[in-house]
Backbone as CSV, one residue per row, in Angstrom:
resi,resn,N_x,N_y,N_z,CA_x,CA_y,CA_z,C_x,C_y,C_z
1,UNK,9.116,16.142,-2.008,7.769,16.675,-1.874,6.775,15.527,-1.827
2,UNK,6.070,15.597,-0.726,4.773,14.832,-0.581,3.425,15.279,-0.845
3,UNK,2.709,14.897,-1.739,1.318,15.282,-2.238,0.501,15.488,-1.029
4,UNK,-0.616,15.437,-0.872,-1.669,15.497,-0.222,-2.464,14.109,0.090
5,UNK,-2.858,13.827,1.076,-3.214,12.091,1.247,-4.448,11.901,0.176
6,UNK,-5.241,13.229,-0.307,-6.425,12.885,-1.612,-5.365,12.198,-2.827
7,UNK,-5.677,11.024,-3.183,-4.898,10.005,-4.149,-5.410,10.838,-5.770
8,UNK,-6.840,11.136,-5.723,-7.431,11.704,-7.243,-6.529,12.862,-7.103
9,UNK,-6.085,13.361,-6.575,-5.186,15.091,-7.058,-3.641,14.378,-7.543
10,UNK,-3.447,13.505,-7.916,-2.113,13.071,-7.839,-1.970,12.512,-9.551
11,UNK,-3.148,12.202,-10.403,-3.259,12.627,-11.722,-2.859,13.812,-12.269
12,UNK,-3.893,14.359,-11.884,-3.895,16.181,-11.890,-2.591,16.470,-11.883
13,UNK,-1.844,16.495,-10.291,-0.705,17.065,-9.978,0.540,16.379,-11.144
14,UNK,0.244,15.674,-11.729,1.668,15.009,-12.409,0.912,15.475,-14.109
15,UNK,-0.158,15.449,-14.376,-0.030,16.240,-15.752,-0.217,17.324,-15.911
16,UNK,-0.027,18.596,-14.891,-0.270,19.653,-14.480,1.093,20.335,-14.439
17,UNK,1.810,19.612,-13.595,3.602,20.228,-13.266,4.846,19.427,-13.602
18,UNK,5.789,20.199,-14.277,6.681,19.008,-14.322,7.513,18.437,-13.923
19,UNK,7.227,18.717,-12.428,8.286,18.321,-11.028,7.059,17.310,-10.474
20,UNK,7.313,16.013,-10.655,6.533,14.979,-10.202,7.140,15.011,-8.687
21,UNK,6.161,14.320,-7.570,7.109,13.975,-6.193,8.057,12.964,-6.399
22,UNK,8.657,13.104,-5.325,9.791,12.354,-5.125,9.221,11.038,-4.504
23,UNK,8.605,11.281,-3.364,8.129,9.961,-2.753,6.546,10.115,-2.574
24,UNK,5.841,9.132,-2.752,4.403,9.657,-2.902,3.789,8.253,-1.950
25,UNK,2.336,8.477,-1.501,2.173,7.839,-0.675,1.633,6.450,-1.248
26,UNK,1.099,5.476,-0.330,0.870,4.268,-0.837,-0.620,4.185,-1.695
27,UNK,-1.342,4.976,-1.232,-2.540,5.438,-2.539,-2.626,6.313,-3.595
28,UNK,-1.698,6.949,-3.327,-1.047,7.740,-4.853,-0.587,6.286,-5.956
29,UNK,0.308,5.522,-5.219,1.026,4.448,-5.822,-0.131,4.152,-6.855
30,UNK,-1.058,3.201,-5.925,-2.485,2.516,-6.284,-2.580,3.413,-7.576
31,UNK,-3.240,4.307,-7.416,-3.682,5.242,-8.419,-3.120,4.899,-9.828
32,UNK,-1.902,5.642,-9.396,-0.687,5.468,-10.694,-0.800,4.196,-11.269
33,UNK,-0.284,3.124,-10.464,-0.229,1.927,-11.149,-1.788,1.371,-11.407
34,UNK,-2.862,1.787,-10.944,-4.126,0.903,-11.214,-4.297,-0.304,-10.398
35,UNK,-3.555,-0.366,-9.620,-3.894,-1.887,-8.982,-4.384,-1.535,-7.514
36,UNK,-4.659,-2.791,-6.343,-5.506,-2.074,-5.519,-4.522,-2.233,-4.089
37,UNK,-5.179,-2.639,-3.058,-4.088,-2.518,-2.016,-3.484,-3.856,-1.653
38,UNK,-3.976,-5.257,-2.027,-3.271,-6.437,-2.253,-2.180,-6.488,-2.933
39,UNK,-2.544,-6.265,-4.612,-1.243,-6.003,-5.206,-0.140,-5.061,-4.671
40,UNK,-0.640,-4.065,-4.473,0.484,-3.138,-3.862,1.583,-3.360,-2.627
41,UNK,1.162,-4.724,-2.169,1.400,-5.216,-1.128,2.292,-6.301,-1.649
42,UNK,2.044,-6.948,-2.719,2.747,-7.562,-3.287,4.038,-7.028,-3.739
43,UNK,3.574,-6.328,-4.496,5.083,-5.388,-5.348,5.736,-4.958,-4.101
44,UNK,5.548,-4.806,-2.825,6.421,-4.816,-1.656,6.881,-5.820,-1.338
45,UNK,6.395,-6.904,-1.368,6.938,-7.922,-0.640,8.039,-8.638,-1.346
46,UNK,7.560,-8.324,-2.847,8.706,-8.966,-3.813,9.723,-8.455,-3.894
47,UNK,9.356,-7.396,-3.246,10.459,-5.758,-3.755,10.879,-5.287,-5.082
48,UNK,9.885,-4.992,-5.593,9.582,-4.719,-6.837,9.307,-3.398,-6.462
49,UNK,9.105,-2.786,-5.545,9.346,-1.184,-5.420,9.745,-0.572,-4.207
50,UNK,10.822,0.485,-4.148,11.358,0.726,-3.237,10.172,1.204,-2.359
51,UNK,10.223,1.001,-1.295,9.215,2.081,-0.010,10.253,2.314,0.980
52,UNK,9.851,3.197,1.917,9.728,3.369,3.013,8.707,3.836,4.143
53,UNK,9.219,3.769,5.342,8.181,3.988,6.391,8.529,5.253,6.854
54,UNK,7.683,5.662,7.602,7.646,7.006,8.812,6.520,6.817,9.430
55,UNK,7.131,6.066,10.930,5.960,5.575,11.658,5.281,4.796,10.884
56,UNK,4.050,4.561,10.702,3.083,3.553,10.005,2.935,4.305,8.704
57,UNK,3.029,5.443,7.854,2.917,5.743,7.250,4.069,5.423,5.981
58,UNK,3.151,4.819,4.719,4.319,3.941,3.998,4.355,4.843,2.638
59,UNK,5.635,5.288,2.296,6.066,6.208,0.870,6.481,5.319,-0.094
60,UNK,6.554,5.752,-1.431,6.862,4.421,-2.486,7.990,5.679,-3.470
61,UNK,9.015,5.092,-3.631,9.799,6.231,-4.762,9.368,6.017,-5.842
62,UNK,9.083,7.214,-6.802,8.192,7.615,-7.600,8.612,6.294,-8.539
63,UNK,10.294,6.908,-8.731,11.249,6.270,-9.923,10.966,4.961,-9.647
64,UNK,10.678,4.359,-8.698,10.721,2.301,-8.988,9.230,2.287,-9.376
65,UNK,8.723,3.236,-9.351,7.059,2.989,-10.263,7.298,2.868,-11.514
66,UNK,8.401,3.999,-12.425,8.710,3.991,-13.544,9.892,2.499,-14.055
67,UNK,11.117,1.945,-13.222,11.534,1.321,-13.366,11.007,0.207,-13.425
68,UNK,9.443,-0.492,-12.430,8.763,-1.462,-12.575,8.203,-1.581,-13.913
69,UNK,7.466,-0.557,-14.458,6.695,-0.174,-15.672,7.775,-0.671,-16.797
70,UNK,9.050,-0.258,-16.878,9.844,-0.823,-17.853,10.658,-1.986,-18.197
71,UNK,10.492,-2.462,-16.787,10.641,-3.605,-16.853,9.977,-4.845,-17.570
72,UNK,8.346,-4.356,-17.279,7.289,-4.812,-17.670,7.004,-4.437,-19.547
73,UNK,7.647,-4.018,-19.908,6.997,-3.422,-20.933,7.109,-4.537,-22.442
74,UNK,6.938,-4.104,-22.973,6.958,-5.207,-24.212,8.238,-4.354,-25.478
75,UNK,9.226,-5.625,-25.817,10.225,-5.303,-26.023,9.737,-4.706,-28.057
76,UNK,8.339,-5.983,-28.537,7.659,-5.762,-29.438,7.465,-4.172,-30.074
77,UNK,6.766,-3.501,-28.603,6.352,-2.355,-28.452,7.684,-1.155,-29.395
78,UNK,8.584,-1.476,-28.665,9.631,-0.752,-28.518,10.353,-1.004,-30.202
79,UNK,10.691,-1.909,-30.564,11.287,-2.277,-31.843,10.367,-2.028,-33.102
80,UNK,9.067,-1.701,-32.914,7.707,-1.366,-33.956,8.015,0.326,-34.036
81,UNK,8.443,0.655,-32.552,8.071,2.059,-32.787,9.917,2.488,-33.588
82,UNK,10.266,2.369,-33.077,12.308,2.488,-33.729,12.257,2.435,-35.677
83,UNK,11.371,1.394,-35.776,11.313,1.100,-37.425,10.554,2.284,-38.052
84,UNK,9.509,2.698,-37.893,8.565,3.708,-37.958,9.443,5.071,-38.558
């Protein structure tokens, strides 16, 4: 399932339902991650997130948004909350 090209409904749509898309577009991405269309361009080039194309139109899989995010995360974070 593909959202709608409006990027602001794509908040909404993911704390609203709990069938997130599968592939969402390259300003949904933005959104999600907060960064703008340089970076996003980056995390492609490094391949730091899966995409694909259709025609000029570029999709990002949801899951390497989440797999980037954990990658990134702080291991601190994680061992504070376990003790708790």
């Amino acid at each position: 399932m593909v959202l709608e090209e409006d990027p602001s409904n794509y908040l909404f749509f993911c704390m609203t339902n709990n069938n997130s898309a599968r592939w969402i577009t390259m300003k949904q991405a933005q959104v999600r991650l907060g960064v703008g269309r340089t970076s996003m361009y980056k995390l492609r080039r490094d391949h730091k997130l899966k995409w694909s194309t259709i025609g000029r139109k570029v999709y990002v899989l949801n899951t390497s948004i989440d797999e980037l995010l954990d990658s990134n995360s702080s291991e601190f974070q994680f061992n504070k909350l376990e003790k708790e």
